[in-house]
C-alpha positions as CSV (number, residue, x, y, z in Angstrom):
1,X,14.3,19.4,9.6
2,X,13.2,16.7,12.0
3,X,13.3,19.2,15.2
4,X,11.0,21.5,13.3
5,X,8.3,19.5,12.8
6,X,8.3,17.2,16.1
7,X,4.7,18.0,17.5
8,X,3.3,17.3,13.7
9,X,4.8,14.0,13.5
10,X,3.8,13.2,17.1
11,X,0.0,14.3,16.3
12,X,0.0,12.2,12.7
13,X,1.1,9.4,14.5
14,X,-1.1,9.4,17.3
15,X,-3.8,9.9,14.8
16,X,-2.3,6.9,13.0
17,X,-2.6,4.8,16.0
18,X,-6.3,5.9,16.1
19,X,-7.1,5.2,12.5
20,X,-5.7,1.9,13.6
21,X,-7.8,1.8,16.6
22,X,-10.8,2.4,14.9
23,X,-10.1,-0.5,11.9
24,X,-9.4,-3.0,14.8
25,X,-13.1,-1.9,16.3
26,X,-14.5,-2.6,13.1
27,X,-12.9,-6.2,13.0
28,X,-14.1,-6.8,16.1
29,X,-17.8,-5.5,15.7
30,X,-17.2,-8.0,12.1
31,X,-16.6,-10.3,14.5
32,X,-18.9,-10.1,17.0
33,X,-21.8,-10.1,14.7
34,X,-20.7,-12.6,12.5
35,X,-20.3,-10.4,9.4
36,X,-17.6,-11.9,6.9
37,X,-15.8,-10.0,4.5
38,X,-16.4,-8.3,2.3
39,X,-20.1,-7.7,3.4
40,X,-20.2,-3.9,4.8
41,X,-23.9,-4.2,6.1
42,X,-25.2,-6.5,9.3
43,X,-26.5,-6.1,12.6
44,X,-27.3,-1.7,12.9
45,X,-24.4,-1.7,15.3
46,X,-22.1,-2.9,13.2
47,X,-23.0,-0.9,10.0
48,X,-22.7,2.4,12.3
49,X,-19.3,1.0,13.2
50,X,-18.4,0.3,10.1
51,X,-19.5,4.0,8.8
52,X,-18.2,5.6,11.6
53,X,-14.8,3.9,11.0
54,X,-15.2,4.4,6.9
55,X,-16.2,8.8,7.8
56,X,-12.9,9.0,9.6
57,X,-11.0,7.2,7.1
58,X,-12.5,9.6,4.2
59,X,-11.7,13.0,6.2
60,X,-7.8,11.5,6.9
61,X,-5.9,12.7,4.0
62,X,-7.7,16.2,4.5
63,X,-6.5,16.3,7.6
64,X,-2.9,14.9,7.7
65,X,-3.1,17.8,4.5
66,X,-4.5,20.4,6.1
67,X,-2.3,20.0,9.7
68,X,0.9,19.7,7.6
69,X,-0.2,22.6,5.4
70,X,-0.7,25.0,8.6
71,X,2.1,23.8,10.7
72,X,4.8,24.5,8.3
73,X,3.6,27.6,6.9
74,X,2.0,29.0,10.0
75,X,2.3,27.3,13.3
76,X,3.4,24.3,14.1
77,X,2.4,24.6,18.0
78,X,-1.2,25.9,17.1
79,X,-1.2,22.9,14.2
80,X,-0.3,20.2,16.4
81,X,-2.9,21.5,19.5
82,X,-6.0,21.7,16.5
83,X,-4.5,18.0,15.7
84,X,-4.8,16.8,18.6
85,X,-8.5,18.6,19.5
86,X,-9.1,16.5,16.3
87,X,-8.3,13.4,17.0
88,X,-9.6,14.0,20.1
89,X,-13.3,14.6,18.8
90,X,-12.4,12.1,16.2
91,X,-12.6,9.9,19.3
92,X,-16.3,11.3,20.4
93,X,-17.3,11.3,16.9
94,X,-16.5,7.8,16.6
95,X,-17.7,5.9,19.7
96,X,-21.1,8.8,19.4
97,X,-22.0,6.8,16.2
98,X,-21.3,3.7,17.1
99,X,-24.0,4.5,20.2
100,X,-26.7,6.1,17.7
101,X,-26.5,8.0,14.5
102,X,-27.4,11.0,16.5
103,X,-24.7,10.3,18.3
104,X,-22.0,11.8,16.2
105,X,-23.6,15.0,15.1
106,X,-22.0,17.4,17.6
107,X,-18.2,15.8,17.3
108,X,-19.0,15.9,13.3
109,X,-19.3,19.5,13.5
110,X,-16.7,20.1,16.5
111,X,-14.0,17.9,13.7
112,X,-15.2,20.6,10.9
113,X,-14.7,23.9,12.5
114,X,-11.4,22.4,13.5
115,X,-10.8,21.3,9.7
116,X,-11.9,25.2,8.8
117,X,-9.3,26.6,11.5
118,X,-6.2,24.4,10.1
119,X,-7.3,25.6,6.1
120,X,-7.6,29.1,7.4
121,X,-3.8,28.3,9.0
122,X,-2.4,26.9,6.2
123,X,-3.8,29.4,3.4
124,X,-2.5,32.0,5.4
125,X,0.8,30.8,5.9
126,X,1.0,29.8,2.5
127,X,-0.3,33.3,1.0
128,X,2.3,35.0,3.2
129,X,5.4,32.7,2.1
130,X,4.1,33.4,-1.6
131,X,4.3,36.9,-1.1
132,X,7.5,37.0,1.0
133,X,9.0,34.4,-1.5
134,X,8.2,35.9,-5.2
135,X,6.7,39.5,-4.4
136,X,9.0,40.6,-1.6
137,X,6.4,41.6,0.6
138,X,6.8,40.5,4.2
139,X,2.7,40.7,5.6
140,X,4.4,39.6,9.3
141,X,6.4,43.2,9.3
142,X,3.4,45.2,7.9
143,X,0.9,43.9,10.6
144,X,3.8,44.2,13.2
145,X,4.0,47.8,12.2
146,X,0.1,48.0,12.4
147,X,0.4,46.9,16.2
């Protein structure tokens, strides 16, 4: 079980480490700008940290959902290489609003059409294992046939 799912556990884990990251930034910026817990709101830079850090942390379960979904029912090597585009414009997304609000826009949508490609992957997958599963209809073999 553990071989087949390598590359997603490697990509949830790196975007572990980033979620982890990005908290850390935030305790800094807290820090920094002398805002105590539990205040959320200080200095601009540190309430676009703080939201920039609270955005990612409200997409993450869709995400870890959504990659696991379309790796094991689709592709895991596809999966993992949207997971790690991802994180990757996680990344841009998160240090773009931390520099201006504007900032994050184009990573924002960049991290949705990626979002959109691993439900597209998953429902797929998962429509296909239904069917193969409890209907006995294998879609891989009928588009194989088709090509």
């Amino acid at each position: 079980m553990a071989g087949g799912s390598v590359l997603l556990a490697a990509v949830s884990l790196l975007s572990a480490f980033q979620q982890l990251h990005f908290a850390w930034l935030v305790g800094n910026s807290r820090r920094k700008h002398k805002v105590m817990p539990p205040a959320v709101t200080g200095a601009p830079e540190f309430d676009r940290t703080f939201r920039a850090q609270q955005n990612c942390v409200e997409f993450y379960p869709v995400f870890l959902t959504l990659l696991w979904t379309a790796g094991w029912f689709c592709n895991q090597e596809v999966a993992s290489l949207l997971g790690v585009l991802y994180v990757f414009t996680r990344y841009k997304y998160f240090h773009g609003y931390v520099q201006s609000v504007s900032g994050r826009v184009t990573a924002f949508y960049l991290n949705l059409i990626i979002l959109v490609c691993l439900l597209t992957l998953g429902v797929a997958g998962l429509v296909n294992s239904f069917l193969h599963e409890y209907l006995d209809v294998s879609l891989g073999k009928k588009l194989h046939k088709l090509i």
